[in-house]
PDB file of the backbone (N, CA, C, O) and the ligand in Angstrom, with CONECT records:
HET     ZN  A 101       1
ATOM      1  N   UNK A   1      97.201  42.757  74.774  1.00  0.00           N
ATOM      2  CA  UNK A   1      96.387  43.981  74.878  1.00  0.00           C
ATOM      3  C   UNK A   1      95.969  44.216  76.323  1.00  0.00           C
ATOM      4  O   UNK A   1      95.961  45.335  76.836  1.00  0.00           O
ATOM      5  N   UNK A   2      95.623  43.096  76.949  1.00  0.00           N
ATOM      6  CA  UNK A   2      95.237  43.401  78.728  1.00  0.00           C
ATOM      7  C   UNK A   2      96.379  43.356  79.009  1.00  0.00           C
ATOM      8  O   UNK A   2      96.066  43.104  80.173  1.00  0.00           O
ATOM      9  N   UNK A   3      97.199  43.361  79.038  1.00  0.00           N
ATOM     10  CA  UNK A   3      98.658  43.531  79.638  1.00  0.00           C
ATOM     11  C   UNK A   3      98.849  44.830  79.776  1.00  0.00           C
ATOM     12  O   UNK A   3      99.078  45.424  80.829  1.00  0.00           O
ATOM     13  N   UNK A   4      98.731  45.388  78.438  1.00  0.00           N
ATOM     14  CA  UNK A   4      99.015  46.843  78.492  1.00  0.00           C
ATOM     15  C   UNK A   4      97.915  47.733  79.275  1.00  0.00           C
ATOM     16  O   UNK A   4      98.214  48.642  80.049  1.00  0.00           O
ATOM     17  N   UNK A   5      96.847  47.410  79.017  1.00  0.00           N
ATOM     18  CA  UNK A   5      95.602  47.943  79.639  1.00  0.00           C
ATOM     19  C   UNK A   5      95.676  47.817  81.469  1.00  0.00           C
ATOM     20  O   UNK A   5      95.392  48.784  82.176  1.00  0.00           O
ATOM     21  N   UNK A   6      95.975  46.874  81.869  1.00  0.00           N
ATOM     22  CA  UNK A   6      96.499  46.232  83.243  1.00  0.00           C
ATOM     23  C   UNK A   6      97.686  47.164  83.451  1.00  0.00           C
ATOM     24  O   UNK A   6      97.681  47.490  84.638  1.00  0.00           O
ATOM     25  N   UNK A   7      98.825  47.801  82.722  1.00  0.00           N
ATOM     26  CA  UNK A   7     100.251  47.976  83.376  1.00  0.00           C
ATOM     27  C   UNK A   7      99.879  49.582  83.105  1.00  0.00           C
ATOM     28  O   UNK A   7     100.782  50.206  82.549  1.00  0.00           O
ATOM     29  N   UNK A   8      98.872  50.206  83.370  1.00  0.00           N
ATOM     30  CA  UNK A   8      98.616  51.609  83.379  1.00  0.00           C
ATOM     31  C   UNK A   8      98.029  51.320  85.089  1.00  0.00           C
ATOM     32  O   UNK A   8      97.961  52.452  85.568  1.00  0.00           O
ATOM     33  N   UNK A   9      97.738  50.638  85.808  1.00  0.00           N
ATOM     34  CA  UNK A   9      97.168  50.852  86.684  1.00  0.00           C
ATOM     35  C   UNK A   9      98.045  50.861  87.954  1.00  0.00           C
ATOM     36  O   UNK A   9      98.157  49.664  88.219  1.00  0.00           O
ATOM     37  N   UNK A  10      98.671  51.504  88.807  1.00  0.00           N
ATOM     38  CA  UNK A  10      99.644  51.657  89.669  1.00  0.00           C
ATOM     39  C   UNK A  10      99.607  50.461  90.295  1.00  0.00           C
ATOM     40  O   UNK A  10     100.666  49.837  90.348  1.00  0.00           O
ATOM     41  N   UNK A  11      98.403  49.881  90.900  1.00  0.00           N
ATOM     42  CA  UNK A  11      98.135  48.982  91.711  1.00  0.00           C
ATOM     43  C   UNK A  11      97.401  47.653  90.567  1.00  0.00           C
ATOM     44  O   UNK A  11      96.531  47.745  89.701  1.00  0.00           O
ATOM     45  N   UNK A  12      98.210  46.482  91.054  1.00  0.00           N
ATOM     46  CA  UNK A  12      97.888  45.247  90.529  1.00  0.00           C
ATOM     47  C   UNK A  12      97.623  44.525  91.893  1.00  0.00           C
ATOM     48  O   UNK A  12      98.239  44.599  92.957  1.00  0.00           O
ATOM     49  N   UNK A  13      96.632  43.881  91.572  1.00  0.00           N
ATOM     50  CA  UNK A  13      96.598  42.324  92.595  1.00  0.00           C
ATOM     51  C   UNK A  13      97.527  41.591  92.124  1.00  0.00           C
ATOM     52  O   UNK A  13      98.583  41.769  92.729  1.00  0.00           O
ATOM     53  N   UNK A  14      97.578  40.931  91.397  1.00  0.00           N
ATOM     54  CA  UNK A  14      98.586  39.802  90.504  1.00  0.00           C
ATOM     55  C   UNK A  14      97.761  39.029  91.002  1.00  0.00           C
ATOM     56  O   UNK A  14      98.223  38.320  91.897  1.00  0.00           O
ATOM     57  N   UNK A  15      96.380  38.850  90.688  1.00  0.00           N
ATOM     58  CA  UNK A  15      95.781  37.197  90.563  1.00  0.00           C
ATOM     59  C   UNK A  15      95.764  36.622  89.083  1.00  0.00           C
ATOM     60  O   UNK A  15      95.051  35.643  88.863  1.00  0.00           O
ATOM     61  N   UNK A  16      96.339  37.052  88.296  1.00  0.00           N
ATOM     62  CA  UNK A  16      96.864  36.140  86.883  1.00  0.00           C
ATOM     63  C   UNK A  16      97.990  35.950  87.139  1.00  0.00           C
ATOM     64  O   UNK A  16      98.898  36.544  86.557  1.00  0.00           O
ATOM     65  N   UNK A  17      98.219  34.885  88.272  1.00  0.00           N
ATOM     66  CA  UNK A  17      99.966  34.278  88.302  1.00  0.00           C
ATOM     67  C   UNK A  17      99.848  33.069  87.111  1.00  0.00           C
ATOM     68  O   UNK A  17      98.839  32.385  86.939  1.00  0.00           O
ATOM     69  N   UNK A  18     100.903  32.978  86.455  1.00  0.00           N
ATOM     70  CA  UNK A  18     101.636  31.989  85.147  1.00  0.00           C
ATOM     71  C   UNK A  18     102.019  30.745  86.294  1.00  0.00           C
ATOM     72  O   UNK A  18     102.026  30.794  87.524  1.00  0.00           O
ATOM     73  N   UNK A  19     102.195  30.108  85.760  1.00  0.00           N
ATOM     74  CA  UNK A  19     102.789  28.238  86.647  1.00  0.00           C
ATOM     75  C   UNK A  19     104.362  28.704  86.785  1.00  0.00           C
ATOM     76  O   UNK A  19     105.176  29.360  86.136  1.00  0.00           O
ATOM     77  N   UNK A  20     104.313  28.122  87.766  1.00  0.00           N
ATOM     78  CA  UNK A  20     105.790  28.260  88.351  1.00  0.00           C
ATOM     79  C   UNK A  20     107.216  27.739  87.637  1.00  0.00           C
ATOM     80  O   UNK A  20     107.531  26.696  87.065  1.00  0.00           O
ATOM     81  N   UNK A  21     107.859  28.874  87.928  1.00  0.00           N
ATOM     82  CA  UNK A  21     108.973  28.071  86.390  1.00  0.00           C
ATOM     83  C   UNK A  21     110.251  28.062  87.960  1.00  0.00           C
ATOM     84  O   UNK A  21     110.266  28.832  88.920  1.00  0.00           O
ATOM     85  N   UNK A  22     111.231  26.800  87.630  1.00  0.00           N
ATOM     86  CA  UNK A  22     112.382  26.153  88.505  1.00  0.00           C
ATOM     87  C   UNK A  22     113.383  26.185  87.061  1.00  0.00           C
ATOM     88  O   UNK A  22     113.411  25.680  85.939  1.00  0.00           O
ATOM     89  N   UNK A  23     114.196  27.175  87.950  1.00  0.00           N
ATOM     90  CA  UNK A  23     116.032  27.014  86.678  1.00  0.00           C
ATOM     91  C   UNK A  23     116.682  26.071  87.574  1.00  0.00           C
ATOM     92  O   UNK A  23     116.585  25.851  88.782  1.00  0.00           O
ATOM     93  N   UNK A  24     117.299  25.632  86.727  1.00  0.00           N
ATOM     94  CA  UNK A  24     118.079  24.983  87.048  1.00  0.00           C
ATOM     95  C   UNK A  24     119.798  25.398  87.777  1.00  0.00           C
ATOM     96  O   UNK A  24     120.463  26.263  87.208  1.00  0.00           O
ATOM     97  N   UNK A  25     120.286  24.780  88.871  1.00  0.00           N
ATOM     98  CA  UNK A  25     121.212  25.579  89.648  1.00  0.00           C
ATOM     99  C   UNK A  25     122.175  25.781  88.864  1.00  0.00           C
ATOM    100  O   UNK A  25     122.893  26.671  89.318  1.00  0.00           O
ATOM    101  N   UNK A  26     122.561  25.351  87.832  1.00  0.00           N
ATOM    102  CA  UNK A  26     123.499  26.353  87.201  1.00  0.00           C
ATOM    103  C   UNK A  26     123.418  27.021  86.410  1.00  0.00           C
ATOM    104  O   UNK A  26     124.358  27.427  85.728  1.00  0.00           O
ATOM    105  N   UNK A  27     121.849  27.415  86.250  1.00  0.00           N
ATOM    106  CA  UNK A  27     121.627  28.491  85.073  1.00  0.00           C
ATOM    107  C   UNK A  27     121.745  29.904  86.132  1.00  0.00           C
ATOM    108  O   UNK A  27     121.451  30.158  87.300  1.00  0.00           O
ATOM    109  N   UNK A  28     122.337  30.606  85.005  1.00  0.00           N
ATOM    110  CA  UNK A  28     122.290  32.173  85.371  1.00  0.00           C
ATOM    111  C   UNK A  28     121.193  32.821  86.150  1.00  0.00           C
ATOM    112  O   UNK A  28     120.132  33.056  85.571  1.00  0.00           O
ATOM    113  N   UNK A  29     121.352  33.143  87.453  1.00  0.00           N
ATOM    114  CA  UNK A  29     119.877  33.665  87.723  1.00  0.00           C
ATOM    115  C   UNK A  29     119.713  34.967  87.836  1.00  0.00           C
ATOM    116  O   UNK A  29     120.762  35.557  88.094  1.00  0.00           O
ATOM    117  N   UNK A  30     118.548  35.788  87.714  1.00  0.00           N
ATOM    118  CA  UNK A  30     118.473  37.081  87.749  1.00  0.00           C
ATOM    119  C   UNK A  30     117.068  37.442  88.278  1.00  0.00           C
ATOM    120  O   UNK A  30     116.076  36.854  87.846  1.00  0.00           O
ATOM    121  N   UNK A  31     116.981  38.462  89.264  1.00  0.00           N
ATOM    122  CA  UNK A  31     115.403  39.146  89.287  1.00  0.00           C
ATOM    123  C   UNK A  31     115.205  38.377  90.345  1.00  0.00           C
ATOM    124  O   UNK A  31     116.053  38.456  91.235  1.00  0.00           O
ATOM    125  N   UNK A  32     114.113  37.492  90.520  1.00  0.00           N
ATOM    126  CA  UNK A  32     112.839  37.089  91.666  1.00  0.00           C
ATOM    127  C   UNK A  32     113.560  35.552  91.343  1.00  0.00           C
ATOM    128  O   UNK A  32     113.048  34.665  92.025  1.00  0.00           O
ATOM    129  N   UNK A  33     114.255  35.258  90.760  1.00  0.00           N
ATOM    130  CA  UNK A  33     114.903  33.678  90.271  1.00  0.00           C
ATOM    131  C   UNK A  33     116.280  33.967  91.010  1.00  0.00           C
ATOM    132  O   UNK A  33     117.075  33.031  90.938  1.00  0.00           O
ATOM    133  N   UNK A  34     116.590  34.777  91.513  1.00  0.00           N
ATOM    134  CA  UNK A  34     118.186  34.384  92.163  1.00  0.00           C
ATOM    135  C   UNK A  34     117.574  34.234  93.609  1.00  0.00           C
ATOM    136  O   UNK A  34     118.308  33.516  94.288  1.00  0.00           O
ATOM    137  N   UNK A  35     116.491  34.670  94.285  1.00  0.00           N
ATOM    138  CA  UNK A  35     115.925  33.789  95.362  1.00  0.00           C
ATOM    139  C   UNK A  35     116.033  32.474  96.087  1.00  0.00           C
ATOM    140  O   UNK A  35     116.667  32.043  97.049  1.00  0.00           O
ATOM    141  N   UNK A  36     115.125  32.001  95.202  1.00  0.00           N
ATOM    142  CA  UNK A  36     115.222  30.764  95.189  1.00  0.00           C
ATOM    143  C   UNK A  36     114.829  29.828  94.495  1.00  0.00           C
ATOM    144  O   UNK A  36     114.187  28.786  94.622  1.00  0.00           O
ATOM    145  N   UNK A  37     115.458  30.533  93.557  1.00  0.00           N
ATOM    146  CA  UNK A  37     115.259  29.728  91.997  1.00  0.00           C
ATOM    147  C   UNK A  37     114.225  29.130  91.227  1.00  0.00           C
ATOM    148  O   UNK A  37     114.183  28.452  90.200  1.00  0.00           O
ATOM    149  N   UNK A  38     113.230  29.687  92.210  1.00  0.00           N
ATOM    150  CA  UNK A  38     111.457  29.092  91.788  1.00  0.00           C
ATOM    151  C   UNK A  38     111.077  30.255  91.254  1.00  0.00           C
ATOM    152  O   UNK A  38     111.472  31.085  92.072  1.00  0.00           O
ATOM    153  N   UNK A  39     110.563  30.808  90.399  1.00  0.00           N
ATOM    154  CA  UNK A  39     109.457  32.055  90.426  1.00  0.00           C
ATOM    155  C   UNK A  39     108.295  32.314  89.739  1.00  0.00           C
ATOM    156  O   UNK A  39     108.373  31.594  88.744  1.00  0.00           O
ATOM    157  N   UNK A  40     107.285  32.913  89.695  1.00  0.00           N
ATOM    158  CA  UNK A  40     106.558  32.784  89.041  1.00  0.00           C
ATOM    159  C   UNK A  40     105.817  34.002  88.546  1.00  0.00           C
ATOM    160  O   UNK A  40     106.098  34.973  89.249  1.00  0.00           O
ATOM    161  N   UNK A  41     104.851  34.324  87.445  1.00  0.00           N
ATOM    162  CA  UNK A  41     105.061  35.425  86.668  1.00  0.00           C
ATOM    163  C   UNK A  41     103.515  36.029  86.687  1.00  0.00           C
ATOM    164  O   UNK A  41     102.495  35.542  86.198  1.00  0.00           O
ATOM    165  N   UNK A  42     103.664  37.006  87.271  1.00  0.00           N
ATOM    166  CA  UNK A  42     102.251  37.957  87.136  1.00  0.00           C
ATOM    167  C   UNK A  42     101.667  38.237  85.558  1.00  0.00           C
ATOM    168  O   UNK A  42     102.204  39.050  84.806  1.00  0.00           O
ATOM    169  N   UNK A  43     100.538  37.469  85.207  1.00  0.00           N
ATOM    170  CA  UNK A  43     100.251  37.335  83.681  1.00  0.00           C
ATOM    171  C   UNK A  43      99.641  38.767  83.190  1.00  0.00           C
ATOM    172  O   UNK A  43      99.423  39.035  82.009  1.00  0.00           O
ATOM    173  N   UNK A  44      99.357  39.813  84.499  1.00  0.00           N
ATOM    174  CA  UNK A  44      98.609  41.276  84.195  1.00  0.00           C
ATOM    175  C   UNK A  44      99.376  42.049  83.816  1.00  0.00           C
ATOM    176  O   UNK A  44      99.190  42.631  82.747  1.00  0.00           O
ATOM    177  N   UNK A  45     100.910  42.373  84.904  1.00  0.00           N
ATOM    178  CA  UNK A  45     101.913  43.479  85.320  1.00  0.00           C
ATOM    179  C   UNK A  45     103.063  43.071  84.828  1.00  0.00           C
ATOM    180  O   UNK A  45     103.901  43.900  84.476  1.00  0.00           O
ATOM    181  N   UNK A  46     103.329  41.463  84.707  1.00  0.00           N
ATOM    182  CA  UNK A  46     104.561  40.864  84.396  1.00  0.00           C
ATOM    183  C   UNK A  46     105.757  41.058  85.326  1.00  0.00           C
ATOM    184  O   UNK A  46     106.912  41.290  84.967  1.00  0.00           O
ATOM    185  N   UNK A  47     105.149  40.883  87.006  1.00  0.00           N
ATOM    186  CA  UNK A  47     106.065  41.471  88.063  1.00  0.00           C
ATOM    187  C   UNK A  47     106.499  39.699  87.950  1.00  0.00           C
ATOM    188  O   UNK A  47     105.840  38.762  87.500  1.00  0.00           O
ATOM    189  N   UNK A  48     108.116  39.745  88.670  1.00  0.00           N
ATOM    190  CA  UNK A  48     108.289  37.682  88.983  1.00  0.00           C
ATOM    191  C   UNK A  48     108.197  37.887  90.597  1.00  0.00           C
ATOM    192  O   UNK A  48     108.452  38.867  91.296  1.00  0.00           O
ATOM    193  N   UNK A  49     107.818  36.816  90.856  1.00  0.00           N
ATOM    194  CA  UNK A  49     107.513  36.658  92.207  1.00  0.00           C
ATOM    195  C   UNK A  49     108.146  35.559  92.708  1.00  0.00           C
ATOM    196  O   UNK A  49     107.852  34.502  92.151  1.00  0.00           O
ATOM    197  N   UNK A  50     108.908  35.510  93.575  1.00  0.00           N
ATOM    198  CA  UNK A  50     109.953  34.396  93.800  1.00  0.00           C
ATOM    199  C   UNK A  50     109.068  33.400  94.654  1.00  0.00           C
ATOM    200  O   UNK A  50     107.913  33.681  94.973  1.00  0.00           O
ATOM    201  N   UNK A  51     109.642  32.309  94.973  1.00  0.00           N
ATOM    202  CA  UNK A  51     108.671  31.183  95.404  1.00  0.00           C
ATOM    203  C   UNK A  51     109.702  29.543  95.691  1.00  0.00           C
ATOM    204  O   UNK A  51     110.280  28.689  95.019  1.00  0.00           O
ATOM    205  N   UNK A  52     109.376  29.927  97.357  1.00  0.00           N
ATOM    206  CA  UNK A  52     110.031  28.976  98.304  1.00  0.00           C
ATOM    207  C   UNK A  52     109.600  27.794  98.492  1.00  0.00           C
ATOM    208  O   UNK A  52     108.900  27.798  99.504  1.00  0.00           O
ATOM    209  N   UNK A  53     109.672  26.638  97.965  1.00  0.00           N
ATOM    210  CA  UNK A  53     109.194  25.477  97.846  1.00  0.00           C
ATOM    211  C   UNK A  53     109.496  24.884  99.212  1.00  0.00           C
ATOM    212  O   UNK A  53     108.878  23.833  99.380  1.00  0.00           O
ATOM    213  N   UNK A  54     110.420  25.314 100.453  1.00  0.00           N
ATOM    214  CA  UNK A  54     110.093  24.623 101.755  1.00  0.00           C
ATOM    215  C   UNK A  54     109.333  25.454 102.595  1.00  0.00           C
ATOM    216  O   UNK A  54     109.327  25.176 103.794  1.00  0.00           O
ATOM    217  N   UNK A  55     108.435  26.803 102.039  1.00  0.00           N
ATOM    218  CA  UNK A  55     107.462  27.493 102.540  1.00  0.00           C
ATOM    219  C   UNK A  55     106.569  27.557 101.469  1.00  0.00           C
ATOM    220  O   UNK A  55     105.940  28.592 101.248  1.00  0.00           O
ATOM    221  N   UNK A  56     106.453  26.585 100.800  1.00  0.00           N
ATOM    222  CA  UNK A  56     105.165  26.201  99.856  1.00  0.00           C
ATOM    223  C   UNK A  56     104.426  27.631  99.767  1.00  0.00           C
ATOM    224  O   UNK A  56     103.230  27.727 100.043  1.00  0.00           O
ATOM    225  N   UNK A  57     105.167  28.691  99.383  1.00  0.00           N
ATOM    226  CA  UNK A  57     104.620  30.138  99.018  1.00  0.00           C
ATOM    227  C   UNK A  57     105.628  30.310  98.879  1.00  0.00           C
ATOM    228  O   UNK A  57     106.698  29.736  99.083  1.00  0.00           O
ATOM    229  N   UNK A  58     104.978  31.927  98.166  1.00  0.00           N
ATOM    230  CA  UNK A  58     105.848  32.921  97.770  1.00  0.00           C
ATOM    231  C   UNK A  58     106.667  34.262  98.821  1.00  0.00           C
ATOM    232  O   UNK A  58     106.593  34.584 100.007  1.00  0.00           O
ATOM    233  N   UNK A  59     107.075  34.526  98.179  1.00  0.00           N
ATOM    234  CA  UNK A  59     108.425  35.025  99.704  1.00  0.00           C
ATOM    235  C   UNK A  59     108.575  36.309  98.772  1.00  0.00           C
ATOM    236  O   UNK A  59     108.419  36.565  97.579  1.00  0.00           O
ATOM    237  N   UNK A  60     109.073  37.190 100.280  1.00  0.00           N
ATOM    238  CA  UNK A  60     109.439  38.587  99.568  1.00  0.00           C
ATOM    239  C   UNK A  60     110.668  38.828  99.044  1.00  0.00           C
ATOM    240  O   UNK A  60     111.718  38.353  99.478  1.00  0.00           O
ATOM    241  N   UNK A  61     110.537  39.658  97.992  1.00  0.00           N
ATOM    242  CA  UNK A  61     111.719  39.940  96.868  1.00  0.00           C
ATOM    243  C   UNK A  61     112.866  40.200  97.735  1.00  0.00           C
ATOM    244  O   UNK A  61     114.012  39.834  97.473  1.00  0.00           O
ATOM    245  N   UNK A  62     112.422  41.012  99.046  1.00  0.00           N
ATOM    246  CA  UNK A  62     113.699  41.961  99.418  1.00  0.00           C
ATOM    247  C   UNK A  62     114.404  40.538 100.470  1.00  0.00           C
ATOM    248  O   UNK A  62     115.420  40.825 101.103  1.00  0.00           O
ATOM    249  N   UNK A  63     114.011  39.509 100.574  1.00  0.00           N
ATOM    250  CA  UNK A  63     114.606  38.990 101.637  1.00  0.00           C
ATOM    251  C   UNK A  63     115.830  38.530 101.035  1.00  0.00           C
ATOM    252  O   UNK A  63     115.790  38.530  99.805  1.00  0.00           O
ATOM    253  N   UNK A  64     116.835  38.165 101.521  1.00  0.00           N
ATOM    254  CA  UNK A  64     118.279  37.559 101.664  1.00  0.00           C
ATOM    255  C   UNK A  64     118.281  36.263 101.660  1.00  0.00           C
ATOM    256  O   UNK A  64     117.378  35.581 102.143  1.00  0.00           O
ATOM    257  N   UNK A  65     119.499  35.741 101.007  1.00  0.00           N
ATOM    258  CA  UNK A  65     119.418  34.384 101.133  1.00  0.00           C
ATOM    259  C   UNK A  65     120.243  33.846 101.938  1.00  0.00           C
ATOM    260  O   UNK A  65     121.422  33.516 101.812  1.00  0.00           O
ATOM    261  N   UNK A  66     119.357  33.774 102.959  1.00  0.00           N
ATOM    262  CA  UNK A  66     120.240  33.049 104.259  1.00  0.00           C
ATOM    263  C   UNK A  66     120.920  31.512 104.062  1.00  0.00           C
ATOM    264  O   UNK A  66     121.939  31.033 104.559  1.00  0.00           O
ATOM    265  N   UNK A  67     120.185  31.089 103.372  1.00  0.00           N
ATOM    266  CA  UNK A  67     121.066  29.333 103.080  1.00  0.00           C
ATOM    267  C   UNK A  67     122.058  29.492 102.801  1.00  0.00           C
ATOM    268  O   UNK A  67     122.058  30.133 101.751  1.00  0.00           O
ATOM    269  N   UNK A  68     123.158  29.252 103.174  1.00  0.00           N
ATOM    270  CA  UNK A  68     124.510  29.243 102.183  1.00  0.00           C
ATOM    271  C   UNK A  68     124.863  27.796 102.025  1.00  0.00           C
ATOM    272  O   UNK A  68     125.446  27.138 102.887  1.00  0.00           O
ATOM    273  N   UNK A  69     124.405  27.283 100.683  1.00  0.00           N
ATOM    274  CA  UNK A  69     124.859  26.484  99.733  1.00  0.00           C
ATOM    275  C   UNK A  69     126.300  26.332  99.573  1.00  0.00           C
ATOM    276  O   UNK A  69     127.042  27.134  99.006  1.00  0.00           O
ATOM    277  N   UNK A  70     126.698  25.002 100.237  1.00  0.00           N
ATOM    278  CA  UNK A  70     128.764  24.804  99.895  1.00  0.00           C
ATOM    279  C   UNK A  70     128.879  24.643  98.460  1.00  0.00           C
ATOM    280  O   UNK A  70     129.986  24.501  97.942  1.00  0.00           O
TER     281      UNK A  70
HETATM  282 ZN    ZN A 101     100.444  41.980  88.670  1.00  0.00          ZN2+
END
């Protein structure tokens, strides 16, 4: 019910972030998880927020993934 009440409002903080969920590298990734495979979940808006574990934060959606993994 606050979800819905919350996702009428243009603007969210996202201070109800969910615990950080890690797929595993050969699961399918999609959204804020093909990042860097960390992400974690706005519990108001339900936005994912990707999340760089060698910048112990969260990182922006639009960036690129410069690592290239052999
Ligand atoms: Zn939010």
């Amino acid at each position: 019910m606050m979800n819905r009440f919350f996702s009428l409002f243009v603007r969210c903080w996202h201070v109800k972030r969910g615990p950080l969920i890690t797929l595993r590298p050969e699961t399918k990734r999609s959204g804020a998880a093909a990042i860097t495979g960390t992400y974690s979940v706005c519990l108001a808006c339900g936005k994912e927020f990707p999340y760089d574990w060698n910048e112990m934060r969260t990182v922006k959606a639009q960036r690129r993934q410069e690592k290239k993994s052999a």
